[in-house]
PASEBA-1860 file (N, C-alpha, C; in nm, 3 decimals):
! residues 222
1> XXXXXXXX> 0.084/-0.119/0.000/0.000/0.000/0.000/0.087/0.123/0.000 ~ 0.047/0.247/0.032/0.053/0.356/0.051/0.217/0.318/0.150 ~ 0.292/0.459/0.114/0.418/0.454/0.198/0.555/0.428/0.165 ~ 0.587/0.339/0.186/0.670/0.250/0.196/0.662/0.091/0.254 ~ 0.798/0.032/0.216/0.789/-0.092/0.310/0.826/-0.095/0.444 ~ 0.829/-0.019/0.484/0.865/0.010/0.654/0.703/0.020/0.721 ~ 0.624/0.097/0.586/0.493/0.111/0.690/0.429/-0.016/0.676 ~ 0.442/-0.100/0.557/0.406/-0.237/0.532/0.439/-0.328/0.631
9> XXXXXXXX> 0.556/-0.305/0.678/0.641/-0.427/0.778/0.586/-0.380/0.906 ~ 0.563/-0.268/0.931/0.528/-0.222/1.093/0.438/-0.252/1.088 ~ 0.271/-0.232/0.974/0.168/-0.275/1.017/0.147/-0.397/1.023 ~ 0.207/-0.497/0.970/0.225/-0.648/0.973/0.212/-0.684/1.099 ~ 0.331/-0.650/1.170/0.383/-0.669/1.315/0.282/-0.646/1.434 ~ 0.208/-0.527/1.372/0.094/-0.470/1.486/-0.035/-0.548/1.441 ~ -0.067/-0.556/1.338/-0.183/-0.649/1.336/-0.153/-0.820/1.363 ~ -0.068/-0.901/1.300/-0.059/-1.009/1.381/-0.047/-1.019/1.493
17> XXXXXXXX> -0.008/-0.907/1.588/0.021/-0.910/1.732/-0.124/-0.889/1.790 ~ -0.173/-0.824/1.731/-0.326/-0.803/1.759/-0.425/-0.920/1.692 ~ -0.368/-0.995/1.660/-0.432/-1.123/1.580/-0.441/-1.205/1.683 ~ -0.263/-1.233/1.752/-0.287/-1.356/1.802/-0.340/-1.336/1.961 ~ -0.361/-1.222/2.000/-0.410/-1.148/2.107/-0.570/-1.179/2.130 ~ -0.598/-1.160/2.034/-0.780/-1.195/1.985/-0.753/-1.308/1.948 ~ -0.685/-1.421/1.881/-0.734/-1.583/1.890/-0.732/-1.641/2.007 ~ -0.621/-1.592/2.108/-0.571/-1.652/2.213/-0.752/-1.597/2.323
25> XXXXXXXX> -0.797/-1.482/2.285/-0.908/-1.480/2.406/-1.016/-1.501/2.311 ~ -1.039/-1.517/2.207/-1.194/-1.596/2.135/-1.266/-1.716/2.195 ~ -1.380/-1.647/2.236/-1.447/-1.750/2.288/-1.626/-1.736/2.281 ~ -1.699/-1.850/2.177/-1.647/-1.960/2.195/-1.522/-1.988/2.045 ~ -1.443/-2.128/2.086/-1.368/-2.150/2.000/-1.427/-2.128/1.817 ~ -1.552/-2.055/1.802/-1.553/-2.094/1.700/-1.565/-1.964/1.574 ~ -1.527/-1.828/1.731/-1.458/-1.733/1.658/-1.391/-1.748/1.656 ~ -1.222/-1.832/1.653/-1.114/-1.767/1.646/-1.099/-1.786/1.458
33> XXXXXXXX> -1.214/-1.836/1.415/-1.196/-1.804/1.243/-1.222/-1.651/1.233 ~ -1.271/-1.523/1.326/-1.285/-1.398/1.330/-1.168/-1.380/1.325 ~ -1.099/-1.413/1.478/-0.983/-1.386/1.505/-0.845/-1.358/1.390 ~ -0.850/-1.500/1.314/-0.817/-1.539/1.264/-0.721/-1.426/1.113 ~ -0.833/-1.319/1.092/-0.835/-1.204/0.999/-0.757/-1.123/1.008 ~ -0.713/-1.075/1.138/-0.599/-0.955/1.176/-0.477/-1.037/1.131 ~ -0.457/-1.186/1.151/-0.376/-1.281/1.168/-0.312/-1.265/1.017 ~ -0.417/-1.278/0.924/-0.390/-1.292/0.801/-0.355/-1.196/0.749
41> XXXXXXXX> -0.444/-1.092/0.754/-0.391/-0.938/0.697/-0.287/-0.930/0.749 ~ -0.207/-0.918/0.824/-0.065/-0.897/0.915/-0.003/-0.990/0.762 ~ -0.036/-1.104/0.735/0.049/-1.154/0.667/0.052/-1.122/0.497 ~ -0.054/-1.069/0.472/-0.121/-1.006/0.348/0.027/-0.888/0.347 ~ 0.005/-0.741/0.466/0.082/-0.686/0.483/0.254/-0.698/0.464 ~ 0.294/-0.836/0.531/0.420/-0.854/0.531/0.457/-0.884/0.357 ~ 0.361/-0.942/0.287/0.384/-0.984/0.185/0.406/-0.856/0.069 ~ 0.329/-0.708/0.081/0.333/-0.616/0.003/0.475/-0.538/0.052
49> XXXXXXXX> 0.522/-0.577/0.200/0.622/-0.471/0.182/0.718/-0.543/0.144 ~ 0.747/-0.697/0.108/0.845/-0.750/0.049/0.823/-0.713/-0.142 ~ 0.718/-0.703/-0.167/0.684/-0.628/-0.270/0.734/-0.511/-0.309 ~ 0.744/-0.400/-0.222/0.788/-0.262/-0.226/0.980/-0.287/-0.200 ~ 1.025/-0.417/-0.127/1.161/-0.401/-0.110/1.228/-0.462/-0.283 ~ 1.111/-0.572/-0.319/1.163/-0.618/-0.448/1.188/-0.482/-0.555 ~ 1.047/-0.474/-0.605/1.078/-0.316/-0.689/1.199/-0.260/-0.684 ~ 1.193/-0.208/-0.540/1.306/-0.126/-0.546/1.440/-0.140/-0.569
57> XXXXXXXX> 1.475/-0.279/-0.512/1.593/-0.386/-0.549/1.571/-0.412/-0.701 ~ 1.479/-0.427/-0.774/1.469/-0.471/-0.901/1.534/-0.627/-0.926 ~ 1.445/-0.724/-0.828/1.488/-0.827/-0.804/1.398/-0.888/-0.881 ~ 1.359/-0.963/-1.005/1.243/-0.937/-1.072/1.203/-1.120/-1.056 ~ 1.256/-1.193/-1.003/1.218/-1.330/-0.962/1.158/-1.340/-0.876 ~ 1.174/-1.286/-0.727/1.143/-1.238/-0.598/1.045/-1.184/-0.657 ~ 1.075/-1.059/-0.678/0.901/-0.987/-0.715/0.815/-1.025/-0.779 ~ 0.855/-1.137/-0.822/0.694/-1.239/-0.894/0.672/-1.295/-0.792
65> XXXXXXXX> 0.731/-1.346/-0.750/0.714/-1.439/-0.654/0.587/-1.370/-0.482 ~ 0.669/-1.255/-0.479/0.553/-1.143/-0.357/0.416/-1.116/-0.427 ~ 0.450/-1.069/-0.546/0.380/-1.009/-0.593/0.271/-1.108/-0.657 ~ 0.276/-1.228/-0.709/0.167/-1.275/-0.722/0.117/-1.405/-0.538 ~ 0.235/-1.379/-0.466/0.167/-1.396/-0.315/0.056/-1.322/-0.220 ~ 0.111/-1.159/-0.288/0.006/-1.108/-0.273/-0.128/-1.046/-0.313 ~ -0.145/-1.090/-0.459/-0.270/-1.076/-0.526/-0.340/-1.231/-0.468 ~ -0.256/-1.335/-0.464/-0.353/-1.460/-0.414/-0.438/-1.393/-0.266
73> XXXXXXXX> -0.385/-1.341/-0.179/-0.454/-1.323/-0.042/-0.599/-1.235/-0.143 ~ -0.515/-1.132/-0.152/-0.631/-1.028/-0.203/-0.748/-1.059/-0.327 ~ -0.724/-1.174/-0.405/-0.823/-1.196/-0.519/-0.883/-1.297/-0.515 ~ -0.811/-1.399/-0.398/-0.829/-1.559/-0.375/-0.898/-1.539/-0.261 ~ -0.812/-1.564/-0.149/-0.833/-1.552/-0.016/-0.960/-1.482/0.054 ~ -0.925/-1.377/0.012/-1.040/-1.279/0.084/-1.189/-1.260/0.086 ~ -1.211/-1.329/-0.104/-1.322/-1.310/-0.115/-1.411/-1.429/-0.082 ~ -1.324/-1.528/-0.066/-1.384/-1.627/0.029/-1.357/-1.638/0.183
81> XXXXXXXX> -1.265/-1.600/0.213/-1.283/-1.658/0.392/-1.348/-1.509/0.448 ~ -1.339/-1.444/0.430/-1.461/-1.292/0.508/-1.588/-1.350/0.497 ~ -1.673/-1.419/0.385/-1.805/-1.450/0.408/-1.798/-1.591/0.487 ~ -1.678/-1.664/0.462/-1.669/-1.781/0.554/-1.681/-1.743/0.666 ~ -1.605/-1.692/0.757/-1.605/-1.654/0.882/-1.668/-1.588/0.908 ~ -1.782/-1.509/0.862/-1.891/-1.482/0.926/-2.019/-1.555/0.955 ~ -2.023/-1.640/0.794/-2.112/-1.794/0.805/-2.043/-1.899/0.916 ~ -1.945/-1.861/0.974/-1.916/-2.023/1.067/-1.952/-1.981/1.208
89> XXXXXXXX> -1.982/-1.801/1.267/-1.983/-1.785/1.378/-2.202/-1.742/1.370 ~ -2.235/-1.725/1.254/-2.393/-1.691/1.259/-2.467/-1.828/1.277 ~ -2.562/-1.742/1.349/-2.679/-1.823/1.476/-2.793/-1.800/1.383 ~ -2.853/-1.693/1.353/-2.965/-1.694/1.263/-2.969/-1.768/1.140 ~ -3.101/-1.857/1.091/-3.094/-1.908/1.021/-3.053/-1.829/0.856 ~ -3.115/-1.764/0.843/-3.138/-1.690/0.679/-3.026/-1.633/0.681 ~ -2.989/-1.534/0.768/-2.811/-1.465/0.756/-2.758/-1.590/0.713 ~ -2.729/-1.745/0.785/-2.626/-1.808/0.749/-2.655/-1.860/0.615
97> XXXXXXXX> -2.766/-1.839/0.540/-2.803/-1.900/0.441/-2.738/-1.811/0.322 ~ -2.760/-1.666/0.379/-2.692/-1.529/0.278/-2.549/-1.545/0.256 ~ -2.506/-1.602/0.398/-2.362/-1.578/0.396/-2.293/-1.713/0.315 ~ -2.392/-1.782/0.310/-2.302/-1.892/0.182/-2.303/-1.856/0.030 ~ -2.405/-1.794/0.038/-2.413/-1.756/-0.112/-2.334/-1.674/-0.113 ~ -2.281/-1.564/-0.052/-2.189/-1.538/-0.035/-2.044/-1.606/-0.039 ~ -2.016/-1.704/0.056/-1.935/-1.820/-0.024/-1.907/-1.857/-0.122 ~ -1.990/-1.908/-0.194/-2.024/-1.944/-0.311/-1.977/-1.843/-0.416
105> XXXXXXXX> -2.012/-1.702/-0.424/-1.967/-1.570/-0.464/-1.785/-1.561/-0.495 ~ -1.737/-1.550/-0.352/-1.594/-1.536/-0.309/-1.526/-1.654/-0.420 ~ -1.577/-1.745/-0.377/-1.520/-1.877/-0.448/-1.523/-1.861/-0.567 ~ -1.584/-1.869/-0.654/-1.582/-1.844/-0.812/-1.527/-1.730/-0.839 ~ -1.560/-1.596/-0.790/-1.443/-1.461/-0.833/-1.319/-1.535/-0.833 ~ -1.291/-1.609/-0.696/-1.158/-1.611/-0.642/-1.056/-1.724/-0.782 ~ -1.185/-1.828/-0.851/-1.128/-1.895/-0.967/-1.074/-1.798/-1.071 ~ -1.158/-1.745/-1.091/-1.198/-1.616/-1.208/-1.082/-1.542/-1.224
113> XXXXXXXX> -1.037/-1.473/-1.063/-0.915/-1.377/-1.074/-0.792/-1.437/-1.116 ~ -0.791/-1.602/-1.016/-0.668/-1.656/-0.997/-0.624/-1.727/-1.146 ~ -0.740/-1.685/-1.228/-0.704/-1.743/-1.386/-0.646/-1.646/-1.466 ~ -0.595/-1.523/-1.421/-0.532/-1.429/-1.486/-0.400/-1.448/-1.423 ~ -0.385/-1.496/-1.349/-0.238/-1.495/-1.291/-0.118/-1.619/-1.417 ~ -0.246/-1.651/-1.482/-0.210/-1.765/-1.618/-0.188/-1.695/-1.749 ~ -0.274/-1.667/-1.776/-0.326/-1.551/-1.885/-0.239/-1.415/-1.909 ~ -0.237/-1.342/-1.821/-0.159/-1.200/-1.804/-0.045/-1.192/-1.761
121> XXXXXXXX> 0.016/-1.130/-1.796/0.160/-1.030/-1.704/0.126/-0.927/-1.644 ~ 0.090/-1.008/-1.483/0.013/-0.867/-1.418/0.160/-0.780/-1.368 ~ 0.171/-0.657/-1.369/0.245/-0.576/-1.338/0.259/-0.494/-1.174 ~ 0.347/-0.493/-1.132/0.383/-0.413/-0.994/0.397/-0.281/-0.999 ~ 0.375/-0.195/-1.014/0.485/-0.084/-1.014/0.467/0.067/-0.897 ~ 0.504/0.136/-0.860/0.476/0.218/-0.794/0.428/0.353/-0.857 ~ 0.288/0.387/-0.811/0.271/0.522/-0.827/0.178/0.553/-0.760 ~ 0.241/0.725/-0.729/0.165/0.814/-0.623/0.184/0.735/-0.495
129> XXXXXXXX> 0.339/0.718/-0.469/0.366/0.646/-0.362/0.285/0.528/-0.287 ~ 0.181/0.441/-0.393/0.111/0.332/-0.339/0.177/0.227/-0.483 ~ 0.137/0.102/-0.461/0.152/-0.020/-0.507/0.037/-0.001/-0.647 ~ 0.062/-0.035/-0.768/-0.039/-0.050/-0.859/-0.012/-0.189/-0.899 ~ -0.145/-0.280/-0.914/-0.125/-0.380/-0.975/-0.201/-0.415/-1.091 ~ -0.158/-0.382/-1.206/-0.229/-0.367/-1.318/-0.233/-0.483/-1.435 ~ -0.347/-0.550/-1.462/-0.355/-0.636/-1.503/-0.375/-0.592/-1.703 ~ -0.322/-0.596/-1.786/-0.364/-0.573/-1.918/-0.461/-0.601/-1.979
137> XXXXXXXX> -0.547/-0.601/-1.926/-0.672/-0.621/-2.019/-0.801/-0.521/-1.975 ~ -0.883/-0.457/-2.060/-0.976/-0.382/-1.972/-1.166/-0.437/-2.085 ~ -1.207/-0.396/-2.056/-1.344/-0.431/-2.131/-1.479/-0.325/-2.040 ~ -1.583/-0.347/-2.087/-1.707/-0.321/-2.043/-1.738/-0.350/-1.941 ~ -1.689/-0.516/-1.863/-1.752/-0.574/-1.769/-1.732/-0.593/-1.663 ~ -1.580/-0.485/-1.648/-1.489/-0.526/-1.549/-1.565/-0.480/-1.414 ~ -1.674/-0.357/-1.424/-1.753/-0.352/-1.307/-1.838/-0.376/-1.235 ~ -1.881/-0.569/-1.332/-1.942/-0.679/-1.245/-1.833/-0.716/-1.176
145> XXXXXXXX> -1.691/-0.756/-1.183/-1.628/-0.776/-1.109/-1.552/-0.747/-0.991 ~ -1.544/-0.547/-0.980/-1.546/-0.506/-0.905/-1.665/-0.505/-0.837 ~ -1.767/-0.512/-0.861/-1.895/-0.509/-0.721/-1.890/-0.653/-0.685 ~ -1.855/-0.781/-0.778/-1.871/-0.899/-0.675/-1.769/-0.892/-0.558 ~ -1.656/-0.837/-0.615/-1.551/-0.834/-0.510/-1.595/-0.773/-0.367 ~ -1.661/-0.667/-0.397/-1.717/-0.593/-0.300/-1.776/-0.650/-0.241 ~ -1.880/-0.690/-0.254/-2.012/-0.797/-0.237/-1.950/-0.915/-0.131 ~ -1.792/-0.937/-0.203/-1.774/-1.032/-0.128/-1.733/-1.058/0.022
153> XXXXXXXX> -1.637/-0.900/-0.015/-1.542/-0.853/0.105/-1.571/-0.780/0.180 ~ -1.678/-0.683/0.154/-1.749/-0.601/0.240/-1.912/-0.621/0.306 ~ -1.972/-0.658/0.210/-2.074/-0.687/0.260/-2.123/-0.808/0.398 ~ -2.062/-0.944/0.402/-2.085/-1.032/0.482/-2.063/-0.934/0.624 ~ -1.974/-0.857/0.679/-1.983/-0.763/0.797/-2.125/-0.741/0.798 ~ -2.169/-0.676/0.720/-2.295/-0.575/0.719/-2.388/-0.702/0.743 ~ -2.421/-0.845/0.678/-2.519/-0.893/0.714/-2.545/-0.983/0.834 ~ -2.398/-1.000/0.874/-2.339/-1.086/0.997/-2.421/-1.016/1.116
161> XXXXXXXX> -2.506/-1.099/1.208/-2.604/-1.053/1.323/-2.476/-1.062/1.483 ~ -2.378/-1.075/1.417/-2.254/-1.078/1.538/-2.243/-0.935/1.627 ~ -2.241/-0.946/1.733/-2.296/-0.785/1.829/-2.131/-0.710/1.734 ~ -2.119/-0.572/1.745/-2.022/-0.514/1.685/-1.978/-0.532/1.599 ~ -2.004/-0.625/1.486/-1.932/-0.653/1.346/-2.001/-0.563/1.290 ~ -2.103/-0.497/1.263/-2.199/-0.399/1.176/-2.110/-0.268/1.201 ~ -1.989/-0.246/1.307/-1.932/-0.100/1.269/-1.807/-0.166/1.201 ~ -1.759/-0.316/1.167/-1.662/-0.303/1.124/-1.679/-0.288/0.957
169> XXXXXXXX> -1.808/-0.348/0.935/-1.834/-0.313/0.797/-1.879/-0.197/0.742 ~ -1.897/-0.102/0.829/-1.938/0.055/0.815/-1.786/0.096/0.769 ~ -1.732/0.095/0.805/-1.543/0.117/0.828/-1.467/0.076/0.705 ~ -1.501/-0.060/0.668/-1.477/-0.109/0.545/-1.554/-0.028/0.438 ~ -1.692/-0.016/0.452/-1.760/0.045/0.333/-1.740/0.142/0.294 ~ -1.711/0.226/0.415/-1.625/0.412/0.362/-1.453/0.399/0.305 ~ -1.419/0.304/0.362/-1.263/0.298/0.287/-1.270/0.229/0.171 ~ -1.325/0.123/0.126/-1.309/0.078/-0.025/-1.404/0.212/-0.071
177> XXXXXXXX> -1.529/0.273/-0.043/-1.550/0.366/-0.133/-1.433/0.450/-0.167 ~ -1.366/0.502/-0.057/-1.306/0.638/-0.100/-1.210/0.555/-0.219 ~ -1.151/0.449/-0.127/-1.009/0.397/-0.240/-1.054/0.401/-0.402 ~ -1.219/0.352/-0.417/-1.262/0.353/-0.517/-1.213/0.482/-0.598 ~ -1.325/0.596/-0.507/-1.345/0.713/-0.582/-1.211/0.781/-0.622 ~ -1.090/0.827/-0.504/-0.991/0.829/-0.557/-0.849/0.857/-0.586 ~ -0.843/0.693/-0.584/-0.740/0.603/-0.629/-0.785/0.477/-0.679 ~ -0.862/0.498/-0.779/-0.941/0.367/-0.855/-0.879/0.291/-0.947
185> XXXXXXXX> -0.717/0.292/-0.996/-0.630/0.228/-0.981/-0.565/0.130/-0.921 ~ -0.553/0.229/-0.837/-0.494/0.160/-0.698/-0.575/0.104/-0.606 ~ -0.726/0.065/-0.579/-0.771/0.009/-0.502/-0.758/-0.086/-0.428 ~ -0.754/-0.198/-0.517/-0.674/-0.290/-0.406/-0.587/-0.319/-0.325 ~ -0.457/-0.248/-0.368/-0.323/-0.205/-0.242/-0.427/-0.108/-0.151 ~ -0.455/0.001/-0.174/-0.487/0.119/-0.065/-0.634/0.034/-0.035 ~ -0.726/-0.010/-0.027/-0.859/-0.079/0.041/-0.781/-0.171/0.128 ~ -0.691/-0.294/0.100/-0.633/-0.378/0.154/-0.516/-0.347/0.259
193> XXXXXXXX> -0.476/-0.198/0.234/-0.424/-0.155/0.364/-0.524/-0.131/0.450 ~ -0.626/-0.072/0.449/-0.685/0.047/0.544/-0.799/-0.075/0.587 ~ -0.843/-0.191/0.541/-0.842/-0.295/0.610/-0.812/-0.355/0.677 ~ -0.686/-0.381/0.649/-0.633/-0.432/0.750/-0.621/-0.389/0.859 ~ -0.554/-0.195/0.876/-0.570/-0.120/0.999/-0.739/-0.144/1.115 ~ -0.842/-0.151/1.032/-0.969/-0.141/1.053/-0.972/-0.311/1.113 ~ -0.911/-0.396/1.085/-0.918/-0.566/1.170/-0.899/-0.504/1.275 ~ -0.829/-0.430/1.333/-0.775/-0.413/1.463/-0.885/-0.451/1.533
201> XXXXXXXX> -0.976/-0.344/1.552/-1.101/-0.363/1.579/-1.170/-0.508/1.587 ~ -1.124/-0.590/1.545/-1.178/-0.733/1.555/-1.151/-0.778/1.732 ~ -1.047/-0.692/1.768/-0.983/-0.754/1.893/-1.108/-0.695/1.995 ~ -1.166/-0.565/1.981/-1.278/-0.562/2.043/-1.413/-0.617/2.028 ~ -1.463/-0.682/1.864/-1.535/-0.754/1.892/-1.507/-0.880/1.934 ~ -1.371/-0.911/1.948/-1.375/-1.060/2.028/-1.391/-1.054/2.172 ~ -1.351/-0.958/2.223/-1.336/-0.943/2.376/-1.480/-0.901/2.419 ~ -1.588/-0.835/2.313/-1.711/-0.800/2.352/-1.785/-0.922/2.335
209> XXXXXXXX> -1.754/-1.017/2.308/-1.866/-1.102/2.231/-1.828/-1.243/2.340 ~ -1.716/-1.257/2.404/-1.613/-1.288/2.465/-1.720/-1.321/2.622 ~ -1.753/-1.152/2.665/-1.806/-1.107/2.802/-1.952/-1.142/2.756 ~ -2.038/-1.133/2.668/-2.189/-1.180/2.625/-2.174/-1.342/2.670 ~ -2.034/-1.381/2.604/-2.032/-1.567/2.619/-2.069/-1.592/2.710 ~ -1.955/-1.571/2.821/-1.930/-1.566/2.925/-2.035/-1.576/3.078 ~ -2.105/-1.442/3.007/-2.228/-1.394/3.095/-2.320/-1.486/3.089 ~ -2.397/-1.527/2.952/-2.441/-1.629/2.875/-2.467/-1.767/2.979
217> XXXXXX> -2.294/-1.822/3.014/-2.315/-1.957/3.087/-2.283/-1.909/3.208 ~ -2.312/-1.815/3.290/-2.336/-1.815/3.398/-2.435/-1.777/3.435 ~ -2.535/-1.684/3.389/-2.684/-1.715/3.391/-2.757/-1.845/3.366 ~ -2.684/-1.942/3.284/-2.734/-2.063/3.275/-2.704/-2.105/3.388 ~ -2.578/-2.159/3.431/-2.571/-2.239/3.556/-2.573/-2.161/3.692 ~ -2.658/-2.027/3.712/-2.730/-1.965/3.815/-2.852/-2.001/3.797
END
């Protein structure tokens, strides 16, 4: 993203630390697939600023190598395990029913994208001091694919009935807009940073959801 690789490597460090902070107190065990997200972005992160050290080294083996490590998190990854992990911790019936189709969603983009990594010479390069990753090809339709993406990565927050997940997808929805509006280029480095900053916040819905548990089985066995 945005910066340098120093801000890439520091936020790495602070969100996995805040990852394994929130898996270690998730409870019940079956958020720590919530948890789980700071965990990953931390590693999403570590992967772009080895990105920004390749470039600059002009190490151009290495930088295939980051660089299509880190379009897999972001084109693969994401758009399936965000609706996963919100379908594995929902209690209501119909949300969990949304959130597979949702699944289902993530998963096929995630074929879709990861079939250009065959096809194209997707490109790295830096501008306006963020990461561009520009794929050569453009058409008419490319903005079904940006809204499934959306659809995929932002929305499951918003429909997830989990107490406090509805401000983390408020948070998400104003930062991929702006990244949209502009740096619509660059979206995916700059959305996928300011995401990741915004997981943080996961550590308070684990610790809130944590004290509901908690409370939960001791009103039962009172």
């Amino acid at each position: 993203m945005c910066f340098s690789a120093e801000v890439s490597f520091g936020a790495a460090a602070v969100i996995s630390t805040v990852g394994v902070v929130a898996y270690k107190k998730a409870s019940p065990n079956s958020f720590r697939v919530i948890a789980m997200i700071p965990i990953l972005f931390g590693i999403h992160q570590f992967l772009e600023g080895l990105v920004w050290v390749f470039i600059e080294s002009n190490a151009t083996e290495l930088l295939a190598f980051s660089k299509y490590s880190y379009l897999f998190f972001a084109w693969v990854i994401w758009p399936f395990y965000i609706p996963y992990a919100n379908w594995k911790v929902e209690k209501i019936a119909i949300r969990k029913k949304i959130l597979f189709g949702f699944m289902v969603i993530g998963l096929l983009l995630g074929v879709i994208l990861l079939s250009t990594f065959f096809i194209f010479d997707i490109t790295a390069t830096v501008v306006d001091h963020s990461i561009l990753y520009e794929v050569p090809y453009q058409n008419d339709y490319l903005w079904i694919i940006h809204s499934l993406y959306f659809a995929a990565v932002v929305l499951p927050n918003a429909i997830s009935s989990t107490p406090k997940m509805w401000i983390l997808a408020a948070l998400n929805i104003v930062l991929f807009t702006m990244g949209k509006v502009l740096l619509d280029g660059n979206v995916i480095s700059v959305w996928c940073f300011f995401a990741a900053i915004t997981s943080l916040f996961i550590l308070y819905i684990i610790v809130y959801n944590r004290k509901l548990y908690l409370k939960a089985g001791l009103n039962h066995t009172a």
